[in-house]
C-alpha positions as CSV (number, residue, x, y, z in Angstrom):
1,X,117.8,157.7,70.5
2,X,114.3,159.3,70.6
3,X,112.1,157.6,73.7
4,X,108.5,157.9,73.4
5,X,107.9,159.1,76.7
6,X,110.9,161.4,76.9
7,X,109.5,162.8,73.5
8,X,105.8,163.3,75.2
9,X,106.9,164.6,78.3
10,X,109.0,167.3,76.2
11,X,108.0,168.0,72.9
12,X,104.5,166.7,73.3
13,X,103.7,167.5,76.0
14,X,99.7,167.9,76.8
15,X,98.6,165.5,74.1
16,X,96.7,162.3,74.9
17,X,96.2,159.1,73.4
18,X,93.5,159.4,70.8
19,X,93.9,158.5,67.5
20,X,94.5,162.5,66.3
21,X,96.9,163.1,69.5
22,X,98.7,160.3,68.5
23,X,99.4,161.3,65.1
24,X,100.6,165.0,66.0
25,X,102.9,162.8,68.2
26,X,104.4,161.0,65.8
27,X,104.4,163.5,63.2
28,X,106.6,165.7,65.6
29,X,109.3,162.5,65.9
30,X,109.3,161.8,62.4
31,X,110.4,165.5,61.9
32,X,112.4,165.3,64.7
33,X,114.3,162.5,62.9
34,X,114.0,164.0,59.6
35,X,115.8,166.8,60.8
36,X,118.8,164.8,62.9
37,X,119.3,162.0,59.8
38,X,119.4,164.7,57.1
39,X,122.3,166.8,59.3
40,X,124.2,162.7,59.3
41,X,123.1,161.5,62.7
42,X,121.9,158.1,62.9
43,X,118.4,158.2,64.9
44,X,116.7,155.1,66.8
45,X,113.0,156.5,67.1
46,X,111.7,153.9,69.8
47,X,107.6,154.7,70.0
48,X,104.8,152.7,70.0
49,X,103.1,153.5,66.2
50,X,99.5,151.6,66.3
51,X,98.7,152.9,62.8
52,X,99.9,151.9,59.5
53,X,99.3,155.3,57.9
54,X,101.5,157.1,60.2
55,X,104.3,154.3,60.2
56,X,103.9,155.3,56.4
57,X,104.4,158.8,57.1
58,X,107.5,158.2,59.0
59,X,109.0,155.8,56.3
60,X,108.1,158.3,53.1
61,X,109.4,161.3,55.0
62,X,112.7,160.1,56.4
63,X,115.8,158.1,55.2
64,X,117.1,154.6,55.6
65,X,113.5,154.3,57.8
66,X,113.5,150.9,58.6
67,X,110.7,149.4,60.6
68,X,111.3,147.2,63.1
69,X,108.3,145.0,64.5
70,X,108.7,144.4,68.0
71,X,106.2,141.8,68.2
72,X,105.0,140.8,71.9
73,X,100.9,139.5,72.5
74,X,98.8,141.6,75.1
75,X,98.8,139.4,77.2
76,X,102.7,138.9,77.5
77,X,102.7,142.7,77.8
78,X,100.4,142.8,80.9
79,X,102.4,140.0,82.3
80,X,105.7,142.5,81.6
81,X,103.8,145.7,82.4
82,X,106.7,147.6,84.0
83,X,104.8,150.8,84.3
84,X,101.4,149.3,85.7
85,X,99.4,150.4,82.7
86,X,97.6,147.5,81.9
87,X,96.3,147.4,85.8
88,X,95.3,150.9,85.3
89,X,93.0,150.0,82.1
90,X,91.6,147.5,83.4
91,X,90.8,149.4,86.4
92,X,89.2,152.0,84.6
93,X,91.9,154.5,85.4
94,X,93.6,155.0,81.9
95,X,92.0,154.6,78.6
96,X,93.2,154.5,74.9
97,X,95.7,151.9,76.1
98,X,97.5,150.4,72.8
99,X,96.0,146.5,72.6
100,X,93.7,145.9,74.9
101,X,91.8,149.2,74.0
102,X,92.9,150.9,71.0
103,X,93.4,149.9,68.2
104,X,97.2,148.4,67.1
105,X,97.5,147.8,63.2
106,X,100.4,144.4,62.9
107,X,102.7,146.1,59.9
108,X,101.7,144.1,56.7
109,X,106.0,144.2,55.2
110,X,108.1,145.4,57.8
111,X,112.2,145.1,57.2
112,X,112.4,143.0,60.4
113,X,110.7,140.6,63.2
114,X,111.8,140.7,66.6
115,X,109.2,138.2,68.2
116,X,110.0,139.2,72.1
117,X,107.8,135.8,73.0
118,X,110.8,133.5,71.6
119,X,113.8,135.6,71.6
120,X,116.2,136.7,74.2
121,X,116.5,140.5,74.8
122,X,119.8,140.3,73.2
123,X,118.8,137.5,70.6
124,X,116.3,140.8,69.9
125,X,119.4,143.2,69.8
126,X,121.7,140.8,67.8
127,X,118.8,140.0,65.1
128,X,118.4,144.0,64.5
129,X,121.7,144.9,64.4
130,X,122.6,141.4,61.4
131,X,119.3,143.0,59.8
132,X,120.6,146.7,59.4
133,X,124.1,145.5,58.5
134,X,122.6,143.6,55.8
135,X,120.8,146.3,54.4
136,X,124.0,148.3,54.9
137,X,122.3,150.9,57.2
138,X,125.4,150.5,59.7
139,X,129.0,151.1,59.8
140,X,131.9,148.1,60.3
């Protein structure tokens, strides 16, 4: 499993949250992943991907990508806000925060919907692992 803050604190280390910061990021995961699928390990890449041109990226240069949209409004994520960063933007202490102010692009066809607002956390689990055993991405 590749974390998104794991990732940053290691392998991205000094980057920020613009657009172009955020692309290096996730250029450097999807190579990451490249590297682990093509050697037979099955990766979970867990980021948050505001653009549709890099969630492209990912999906052209890697194999059995599937994109999962992990749907959730702003304003159920500043409710959930385990980290305090939607106090910090509004404070004026962070900026570039994904949703209230950046930019997020919704995916136009991604392979599944997990809306977090009406499902369970493992209603969200159980939904993505039926999903990739359909498309036959998993093991029995």
């Amino acid at each position: 499993m590749l974390d998104g803050d794991e990732i940053r604190q290691n392998l991205s280390k000094g980057l920020g949250f613009s657009r172009e910061d955020r692309e290096t990021h996730l250029r450097r995961v999807t190579y990451v992943a490249k590297l682990l699928s093509r050697n037979g390990v099955a990766v979970i890449a867990a980021f948050i991907s505001p653009y549709r041109n890099i969630r492209e990226y990912a999906r052209k240069e890697t194999t059995n990508f599937v994109e999962v949209y992990v749907k959730c409004s702003v304003e159920a994520c500043a409710e959930r806000d385990p980290k305090g960063l939607y106090k910090k933007a509004s404070a004026g202490q962070i900026k570039d925060l994904t949703g209230p102010q950046d930019l997020y692009e919704e995916p136009l066809q991604p392979d599944l919907v997990v809306d977090t607002e009406k499902l369970t956390a493992q209603e969200s689990v159980n939904s993505i692992l039926a999903s990739l055993e359909q498309l036959q991405i998993t093991r029995p």
